[in-house]
N, C-alpha and C positions, 0 to 999 in steps of 0.2 A: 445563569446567563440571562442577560436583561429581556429575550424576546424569545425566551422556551415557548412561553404559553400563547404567544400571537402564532408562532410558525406551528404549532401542537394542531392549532384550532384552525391554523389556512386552508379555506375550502378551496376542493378541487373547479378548476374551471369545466366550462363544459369541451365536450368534442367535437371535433367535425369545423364547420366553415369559422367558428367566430374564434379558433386558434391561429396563430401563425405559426404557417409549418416552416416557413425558409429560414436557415443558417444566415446568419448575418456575414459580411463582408471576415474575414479573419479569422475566422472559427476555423479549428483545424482539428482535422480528424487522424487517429493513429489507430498503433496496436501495441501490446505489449509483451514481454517475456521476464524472466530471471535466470541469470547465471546458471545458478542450479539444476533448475527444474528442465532445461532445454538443452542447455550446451553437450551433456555426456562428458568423453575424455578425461575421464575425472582425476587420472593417472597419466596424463600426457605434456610430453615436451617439457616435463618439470616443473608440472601444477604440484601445490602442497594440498596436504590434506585439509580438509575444511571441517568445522562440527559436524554439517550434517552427511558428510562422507563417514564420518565415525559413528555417528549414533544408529545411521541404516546398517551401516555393516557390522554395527554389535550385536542390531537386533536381529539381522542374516545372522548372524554364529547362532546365536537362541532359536531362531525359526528359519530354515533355508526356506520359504517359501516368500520370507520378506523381499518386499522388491524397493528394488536402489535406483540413482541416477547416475548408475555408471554411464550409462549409453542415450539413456532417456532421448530426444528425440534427433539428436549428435547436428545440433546446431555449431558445433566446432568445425564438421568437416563439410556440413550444405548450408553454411553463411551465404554464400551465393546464391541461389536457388532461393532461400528464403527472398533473400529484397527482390528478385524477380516476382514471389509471390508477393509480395507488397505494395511494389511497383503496380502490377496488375489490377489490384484490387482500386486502387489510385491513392492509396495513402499519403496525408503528408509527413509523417513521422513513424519512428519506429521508436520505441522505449524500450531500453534492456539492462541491463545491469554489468556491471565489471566484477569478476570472481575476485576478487582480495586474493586466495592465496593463489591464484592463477599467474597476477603479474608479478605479486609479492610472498613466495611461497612460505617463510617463513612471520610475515605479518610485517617486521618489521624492513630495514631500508641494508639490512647484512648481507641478502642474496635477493639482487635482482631479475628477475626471468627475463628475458628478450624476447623470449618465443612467445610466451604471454605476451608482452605489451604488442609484439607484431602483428599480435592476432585481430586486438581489437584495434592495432593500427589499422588493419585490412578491412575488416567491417566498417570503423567510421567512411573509409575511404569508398566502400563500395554502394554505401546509404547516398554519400553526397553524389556521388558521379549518376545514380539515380534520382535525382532532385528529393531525395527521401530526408528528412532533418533528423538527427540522432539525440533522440533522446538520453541524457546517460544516470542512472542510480550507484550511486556508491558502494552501499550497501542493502544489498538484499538477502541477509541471513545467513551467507556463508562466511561465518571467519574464519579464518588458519588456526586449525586446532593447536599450532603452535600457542599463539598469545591467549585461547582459552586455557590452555596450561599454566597461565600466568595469572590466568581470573578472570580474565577477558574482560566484558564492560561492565564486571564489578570492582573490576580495579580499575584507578582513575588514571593507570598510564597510559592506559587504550588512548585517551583524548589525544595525547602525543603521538602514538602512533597512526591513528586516523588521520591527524594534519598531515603525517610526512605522507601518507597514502594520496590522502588527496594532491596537497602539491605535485606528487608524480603526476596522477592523473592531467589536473592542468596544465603543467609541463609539456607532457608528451600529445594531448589532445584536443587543449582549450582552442588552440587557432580554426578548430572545426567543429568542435560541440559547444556550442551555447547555449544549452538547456543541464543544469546539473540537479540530481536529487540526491539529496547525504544519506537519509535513510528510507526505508520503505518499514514502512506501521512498525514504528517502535511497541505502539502496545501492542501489538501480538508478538514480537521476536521477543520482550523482555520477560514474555510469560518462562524462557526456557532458561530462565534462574527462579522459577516458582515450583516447575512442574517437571516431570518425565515425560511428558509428553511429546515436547518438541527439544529441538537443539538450543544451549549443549545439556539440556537434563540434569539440571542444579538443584535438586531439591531442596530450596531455601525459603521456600514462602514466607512471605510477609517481610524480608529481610531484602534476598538480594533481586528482587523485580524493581525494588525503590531503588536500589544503588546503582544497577542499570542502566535505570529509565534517566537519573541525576547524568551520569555519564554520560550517554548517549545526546541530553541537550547540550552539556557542555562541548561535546564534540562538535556537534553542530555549528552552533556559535563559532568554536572557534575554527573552522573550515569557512563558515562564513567571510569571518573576518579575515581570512588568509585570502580570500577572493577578493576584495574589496583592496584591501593592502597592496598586494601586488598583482593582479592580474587582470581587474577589471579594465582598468583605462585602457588597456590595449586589446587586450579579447572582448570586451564589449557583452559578456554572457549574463545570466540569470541564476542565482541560486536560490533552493527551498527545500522543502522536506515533504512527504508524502505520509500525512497520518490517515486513519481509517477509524471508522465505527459504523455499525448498522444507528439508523435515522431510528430514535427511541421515540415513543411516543405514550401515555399515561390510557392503562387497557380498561381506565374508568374516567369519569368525570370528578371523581371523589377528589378532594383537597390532598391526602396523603398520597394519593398515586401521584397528583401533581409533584408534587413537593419529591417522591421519590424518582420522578422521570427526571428530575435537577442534578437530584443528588449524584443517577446514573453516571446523567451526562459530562459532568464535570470531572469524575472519577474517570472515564473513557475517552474523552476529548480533549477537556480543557488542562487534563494533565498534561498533553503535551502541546494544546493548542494555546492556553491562555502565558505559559513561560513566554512564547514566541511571537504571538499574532496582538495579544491584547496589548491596550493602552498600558496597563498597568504591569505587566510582567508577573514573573513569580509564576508558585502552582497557584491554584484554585483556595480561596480562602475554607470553603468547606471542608475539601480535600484537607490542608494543613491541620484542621482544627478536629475532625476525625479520626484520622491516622493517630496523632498526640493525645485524645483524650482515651482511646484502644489501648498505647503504646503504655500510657500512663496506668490504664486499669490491670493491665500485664504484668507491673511491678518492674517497668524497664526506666533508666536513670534519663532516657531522651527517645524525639519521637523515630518511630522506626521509618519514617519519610524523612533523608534529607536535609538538610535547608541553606537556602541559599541566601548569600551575604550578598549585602546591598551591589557591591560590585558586582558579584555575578548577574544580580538582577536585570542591572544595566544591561550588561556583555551579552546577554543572551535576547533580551528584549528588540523586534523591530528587527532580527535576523534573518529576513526572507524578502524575495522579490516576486514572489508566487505565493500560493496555496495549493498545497498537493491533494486531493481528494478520491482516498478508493472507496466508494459505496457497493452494497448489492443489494441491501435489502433493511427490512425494518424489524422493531424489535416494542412488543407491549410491556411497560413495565410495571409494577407493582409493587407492595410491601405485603410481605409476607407475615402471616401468623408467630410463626416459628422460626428461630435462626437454625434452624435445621438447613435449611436451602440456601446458606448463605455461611459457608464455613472455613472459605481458604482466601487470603487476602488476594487483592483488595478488595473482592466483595464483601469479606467480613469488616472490613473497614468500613464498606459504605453505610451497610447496615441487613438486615433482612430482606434486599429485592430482589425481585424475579424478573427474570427477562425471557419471553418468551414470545410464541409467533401463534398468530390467528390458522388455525388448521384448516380454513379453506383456503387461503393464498395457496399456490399452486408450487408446484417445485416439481423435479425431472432428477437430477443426480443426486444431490442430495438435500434434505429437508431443509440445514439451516441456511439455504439458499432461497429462497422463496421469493416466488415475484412480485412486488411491491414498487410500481411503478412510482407512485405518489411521494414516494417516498426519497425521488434524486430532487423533485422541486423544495420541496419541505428541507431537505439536508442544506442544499445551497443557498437557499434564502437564510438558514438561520448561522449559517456562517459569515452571510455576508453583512448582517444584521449585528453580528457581535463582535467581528473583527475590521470594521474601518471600512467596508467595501473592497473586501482586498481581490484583487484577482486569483480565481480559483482553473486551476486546471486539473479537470477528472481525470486520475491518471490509474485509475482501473476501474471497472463497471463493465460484468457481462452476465454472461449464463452457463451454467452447468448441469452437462447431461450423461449421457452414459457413450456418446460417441455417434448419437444419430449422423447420416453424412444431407438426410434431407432436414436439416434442423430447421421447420416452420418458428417449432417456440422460440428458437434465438431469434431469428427474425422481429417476431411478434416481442421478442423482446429488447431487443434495440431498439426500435423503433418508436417504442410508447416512452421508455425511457427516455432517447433523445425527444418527445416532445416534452417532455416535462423539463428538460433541460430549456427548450426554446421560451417554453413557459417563464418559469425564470429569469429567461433573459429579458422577453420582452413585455412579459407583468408586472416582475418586481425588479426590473433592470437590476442585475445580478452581473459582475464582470467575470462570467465564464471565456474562457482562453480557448477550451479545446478540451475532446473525448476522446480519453484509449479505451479501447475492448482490449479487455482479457476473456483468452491470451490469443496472439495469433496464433501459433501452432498449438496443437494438443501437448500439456506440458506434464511435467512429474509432482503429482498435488502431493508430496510430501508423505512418505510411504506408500501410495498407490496409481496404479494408473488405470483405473475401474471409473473414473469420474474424470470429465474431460469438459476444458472449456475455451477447447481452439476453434477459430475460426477455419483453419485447415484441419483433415483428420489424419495422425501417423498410424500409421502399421507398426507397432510396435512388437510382435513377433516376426517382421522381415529385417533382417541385416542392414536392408539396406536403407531403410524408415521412409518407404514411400510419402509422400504428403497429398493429399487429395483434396479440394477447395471444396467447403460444406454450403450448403445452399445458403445461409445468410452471406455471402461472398459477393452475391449478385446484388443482393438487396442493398448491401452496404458500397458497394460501388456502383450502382445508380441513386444512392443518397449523397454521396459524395461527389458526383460528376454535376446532376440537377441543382444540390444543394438545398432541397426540401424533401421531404418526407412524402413517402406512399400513403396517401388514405386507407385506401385499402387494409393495410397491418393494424391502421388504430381503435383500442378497443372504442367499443359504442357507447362503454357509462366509464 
């Protein structure tokens, strides 16, 4: 990327008076959720089954002590309640996602749900009568383990079935949601054709993350272009995608650290930001020319990435009216001695790098969360520096603890983060849109709920999932009312 090493090297500004702490005029502040992780009901009114309903409850048959989201924090049955918490806080938006097998339990358009689609009819319906704007994500990782039974987004029928998904969507909701996200971080949902780790646990490395990752742009694209086609001129909305990576940065000054914080970044980014955002389309020329000369040293007849024909190029190229951006933290990269540290693709692809975190940066739930404020100005600026200036809206950035209800450090960490956001905007004029904190409520972080990163805290052994407003609630609704930042919270270097 043309401007790694100017955003690498951007010195931090100072604190205190010679910052500007106020929001500018249309900066808009939210909160977020996913399907999954919030809704519960996971069996209800004739939801289908999703991967990660199958992958918890296989690993519940292995270990009953595994926990699920059957219930999780039953944003199905206190949708209400929550946009009152929303409302309150003074939110202008809400961002959440649509369960795929919820409205669509078998994936595809053979059995429609009603009860689903009236569900999140009733939700958009009770965001807007709150002046609250509905954010909507398409996909946020739950597919109907139906059409994973058919390869899901290793097979390239998915793209079909994702357009007629979407077209429902638009159909039954575009007249009120003008904010749409198709995916949320392909590169972390495609790892779950690499690894067992996550859903649907396709242990294919090096094979089907790239066939995926191919799929999932071409869905894109073409969801895109079904908006534009038919729906824009009258619904009037926005569409884009939400990619994510931790803000890399070279954990020396050495020439190969450089040269490897590139290599990262291109491998985690610009796989799926440079098809979309760049002038030129396509993956990452590195990326292409690594993968094939790997593929090639493998003894295989072509490269195990892909490739896309000059059409596709096109079709997928220039396919967004935003920038979706989930940051939390930063990451030191380096080149390794040994390919020991670097064994299951795509890192073996990249080559021998390490990615790893400065052990004083501070962290509370979990380590690879660490606070690294510096790190939301640096991210933005080198997006906005490589992609046209495009309008970027953070659509997740928060903190993770273990459930404090007096949470200072979210505080302290929203706070320094939105100045580095303001930084950006008004040092390196940056077209930031607007910040979601993840999550508003305490959600289900994908087998546990021991690590929590809501702004509200559940009770999650009561029935009933009380919700209780955690002390950055205050702080975030008197940043939102003022529309400048507390001194107070900002750190001092």
């Amino acid at each position: 990327m043309k401007n790694l090493l100017a955003a690498v090297l951007l010195a931090a500004v100072s604190c205190g008076a010679t910052r500007n702490l106020t929001f500018p005029d249309g900066f808009w502040f939210g909160a977020g959720s996913a399907a999954y992780q919030v809704e519960g009901a996971w069996n209800t009114s004739g939801k289908g089954e999703s991967i990660w309903d199958r992958l918890s409850h296989s690993k519940q048959a292995l270990n009953p002590q595994t926990e699920t989201a059957d219930v999780a924090a039953d944003q199905y049955h206190h949708y209400k309640e929550d946009v009152q918490g929303l409302k309150k806080v003074g939110f202008n938006f809400y961002r959440f996602s649509v369960s795929w097998p919820r409205v669509l339990p078998k994936g595809d358009l053979s059995v429609i749900n009603q009860d689903g689609l009236d569900y999140y009819n009733n939700l958009i319906n009770e965001l807007v009568n709150n002046d609250i704007v509905p954010i909507v994500t398409m996909y946020h990782w739950d597919l109907p383990q139906h059409l994973q039974d058919l390869g899901g987004f290793a097979n390239d029928i998915i793209i079909d079935y994702f357009e007629d998904y979407a077209n429902l969507l638009f159909t039954h909701y575009g007249d009120r949601v003008k904010w749409w996200i198709t995916f949320n971080e392909p590169l972390s949902f495609v790892n779950g054709y690499s690894s067992t780790m996550i859903a649907p646990a396709v242990n294919a490395p090096g094979v089907g993350l790239y066939l995926a990752a191919h799929n999932v742009l071409k869905a894109h694209a073409r969801v895109y272009h079904l908006y534009d086609d038919h729906f824009r001129s009258q619904q009037r909305g926005k569409v884009g995608i939400t990619l994510n990576t931790e803000y890399p940065m070279p954990k020396t000054n050495s020439e190969a650290d450089i040269n490897a914080t590139e290599i990262y970044l291109q491998f985690q980014l610009g796989w799926f930001a440079h098809p979309i955002y760049s002038s030129e389309g396509d993956y990452p020329a590195v990326m292409k020319e690594r993968v094939a000369n790997k593929s090639r040293a493998e003894g295989l007849p072509r490269s195990r990435l892909p490739e896309f024909d000059e059409h596709w190029v096109k079709y997928i190229r220039g396919t967004h009216d935003f920038y979706g951006m989930n940051l939390y933290t930063a990451n030191l990269i380096s080149l390794s001695n040994t390919t020991a540290d670097a064994t299951v693709p795509p890192n073996s692809d990249m080559g021998s790098i390490i990615a790893e975190q400065d052990p004083s940066w501070p962290y509370e739930g979990l380590n690879s969360f660490r606070y690294t404020p510096f790190a939301m100005r640096k991210m933005l600026k080198l997006i906005s520096d490589n992609y046209n200036n495009v309008s970027i809206f953070i659509t997740e950035n928060g903190w993770c603890d273990h459930g404090e209800i007096n949470d200072t450090m979210r505080a302290r960490f929203l706070v320094n983060y939105y100045a580095a956001v303001l930084d950006a905007i008004h040092l390196d004029n940056v077209n930031v849109i607007g910040h979601t904190t993840w999550a508003f409520v305490d959600t289900f972080e994908w087998f546990t709920y021991s690590t929590r990163f809501g702004l509200f805290y559940v009770n999650f052994t009561d029935p009933a999932r009380p919700r209780t407003p955690k002390f950055s609630t205050t702080i975030l609704s008197s940043i939102i009312k003022t529309r400048k930042l507390p001194e107070e919270y900002l750190d001092k270097e």
